[in-house]
C-alpha positions in Angstrom: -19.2 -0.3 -7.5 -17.2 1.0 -4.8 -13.7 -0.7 -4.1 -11.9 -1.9 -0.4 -8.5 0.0 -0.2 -6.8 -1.5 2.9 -5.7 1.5 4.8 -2.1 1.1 4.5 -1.8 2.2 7.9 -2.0 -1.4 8.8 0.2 -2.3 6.2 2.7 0.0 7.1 2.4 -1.3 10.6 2.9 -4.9 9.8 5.5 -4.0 7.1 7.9 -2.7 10.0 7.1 -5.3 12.1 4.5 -3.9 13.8 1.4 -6.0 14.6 -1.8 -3.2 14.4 -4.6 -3.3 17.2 -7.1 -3.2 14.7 -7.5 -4.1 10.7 -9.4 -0.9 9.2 -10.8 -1.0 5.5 -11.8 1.7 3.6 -14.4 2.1 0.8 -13.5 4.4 -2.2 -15.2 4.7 -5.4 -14.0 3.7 -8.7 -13.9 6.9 -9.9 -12.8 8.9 -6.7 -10.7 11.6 -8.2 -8.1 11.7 -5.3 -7.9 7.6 -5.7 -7.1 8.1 -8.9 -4.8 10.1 -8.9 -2.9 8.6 -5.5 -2.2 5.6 -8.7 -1.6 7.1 -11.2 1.5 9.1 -9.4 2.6 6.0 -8.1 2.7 4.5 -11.7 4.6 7.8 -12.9 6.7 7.5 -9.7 7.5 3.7 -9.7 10.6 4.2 -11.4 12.0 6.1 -7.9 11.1 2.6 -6.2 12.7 0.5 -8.3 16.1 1.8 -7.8 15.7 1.8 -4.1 14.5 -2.2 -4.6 17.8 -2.9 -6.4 19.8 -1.4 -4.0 18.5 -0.7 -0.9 20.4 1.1 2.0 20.5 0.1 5.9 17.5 3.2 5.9 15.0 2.3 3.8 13.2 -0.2 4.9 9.6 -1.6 4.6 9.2 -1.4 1.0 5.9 -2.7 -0.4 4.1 -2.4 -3.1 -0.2 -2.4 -3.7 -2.5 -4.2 -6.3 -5.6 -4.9 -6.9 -6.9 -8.6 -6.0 -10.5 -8.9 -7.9 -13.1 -11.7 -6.9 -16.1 -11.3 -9.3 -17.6 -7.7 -8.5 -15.5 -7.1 -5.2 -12.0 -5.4 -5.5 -9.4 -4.6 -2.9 -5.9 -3.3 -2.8 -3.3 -4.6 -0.6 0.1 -4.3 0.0 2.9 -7.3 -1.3 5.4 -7.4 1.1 9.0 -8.9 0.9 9.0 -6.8 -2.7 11.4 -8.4 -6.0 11.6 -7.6 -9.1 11.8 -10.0 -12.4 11.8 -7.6 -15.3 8.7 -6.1 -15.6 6.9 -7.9 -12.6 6.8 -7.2 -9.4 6.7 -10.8 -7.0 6.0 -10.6 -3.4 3.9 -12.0 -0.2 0.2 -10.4 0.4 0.2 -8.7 3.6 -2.9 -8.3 4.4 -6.4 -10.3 5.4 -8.8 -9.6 2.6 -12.4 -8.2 3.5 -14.6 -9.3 0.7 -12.2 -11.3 -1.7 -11.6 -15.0 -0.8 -9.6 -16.0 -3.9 -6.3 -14.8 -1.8 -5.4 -14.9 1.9 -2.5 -13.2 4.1 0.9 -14.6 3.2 -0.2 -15.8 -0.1 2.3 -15.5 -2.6 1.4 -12.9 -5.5 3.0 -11.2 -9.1 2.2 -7.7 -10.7 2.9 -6.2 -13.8 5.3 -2.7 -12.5 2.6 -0.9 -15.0 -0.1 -2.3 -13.2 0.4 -1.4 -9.6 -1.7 0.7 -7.5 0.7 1.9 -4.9 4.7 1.6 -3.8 6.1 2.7 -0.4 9.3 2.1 1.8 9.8 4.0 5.0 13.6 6.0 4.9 14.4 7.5 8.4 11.3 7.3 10.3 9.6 9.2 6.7 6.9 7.6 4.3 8.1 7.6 0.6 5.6 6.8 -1.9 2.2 5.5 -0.3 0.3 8.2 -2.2 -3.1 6.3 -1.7 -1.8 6.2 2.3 -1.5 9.7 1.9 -4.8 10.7 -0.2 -6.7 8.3 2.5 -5.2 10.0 5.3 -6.1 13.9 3.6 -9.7 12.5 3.5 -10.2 12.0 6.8 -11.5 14.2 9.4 -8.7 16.4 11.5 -8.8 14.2 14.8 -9.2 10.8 12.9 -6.2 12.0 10.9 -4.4 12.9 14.1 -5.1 10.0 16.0 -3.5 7.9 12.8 -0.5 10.1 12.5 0.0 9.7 16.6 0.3 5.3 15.6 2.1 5.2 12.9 6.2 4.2 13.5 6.9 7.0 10.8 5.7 10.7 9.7 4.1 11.3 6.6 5.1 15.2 5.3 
């Protein structure tokens, strides 16, 4: 089974207030090594988010995390905008338009465990932080494809 990981191009986009010209999805397999790693580094690294979602400064902005939504076999990650923390759970607004799952819909209202995530990210000074699945998307793709999304985005990724 292969799983739908909104490019979080888009998400970025619409996280800073940016409205993108077109939705892209893209299809990874469970067990794609680079996926899987993108996670778990964002698990390891969650802690780093966290601090910045307690006190953010006038610099950091967009922060968003990623879960997974599941709808019998079909699974896609998207991004939670409008991010707070209760304890141990994340709380925040889906800011996407699913593909294949219909059991949620843009601005839908959604909770994750912070163990459970698949992704964080804020933008500080024009510079992605976090989005390691953006990033391990973006490595995947061919040189111009790669180019043509770095020349869109309202930030740089290093």
């Amino acid at each position: 089974m292969k799983q739908l990981l909104g490019v979080a191009l888009v998400i970025a986009l619409v996280g800073c207030g940016k409205k993108p010209v077109e939705d892209k999805v893209s299809y990874v397999a469970d067990d794609d090594p680079g996926m899987k790693a993108a996670i778990e580094k964002a698990r390891t690294t969650v802690s780093q988010f966290t601090a910045v979602l307690k006190a953010p400064k006038p610099t950091q902005k967009g922060l968003s995390v990623k879960m997974a939504f599941a709808d019998g076999k079909n699974t896609e990650h998207m991004w939670l905008s409008n991010v707070t923390l209760d304890g141990t759970t994340f709380h925040g607004i889906v800011n996407n338009d699913p593909e294949h799952v219909k059991t949620v819909k843009i601005g839908d209202k959604a909770s994750i465990e912070v163990k459970k995530i698949s992704d964080w990210m804020y933008i500080e000074n024009k510079k992605l932080v976090g989005g390691y699945t953006l990033r391990a998307l973006r490595d995947a793709m061919p040189p111009a494809e790669r180019a043509e999304m770095d020349k869109s985005l309202p930030f740089t990724v290093d």
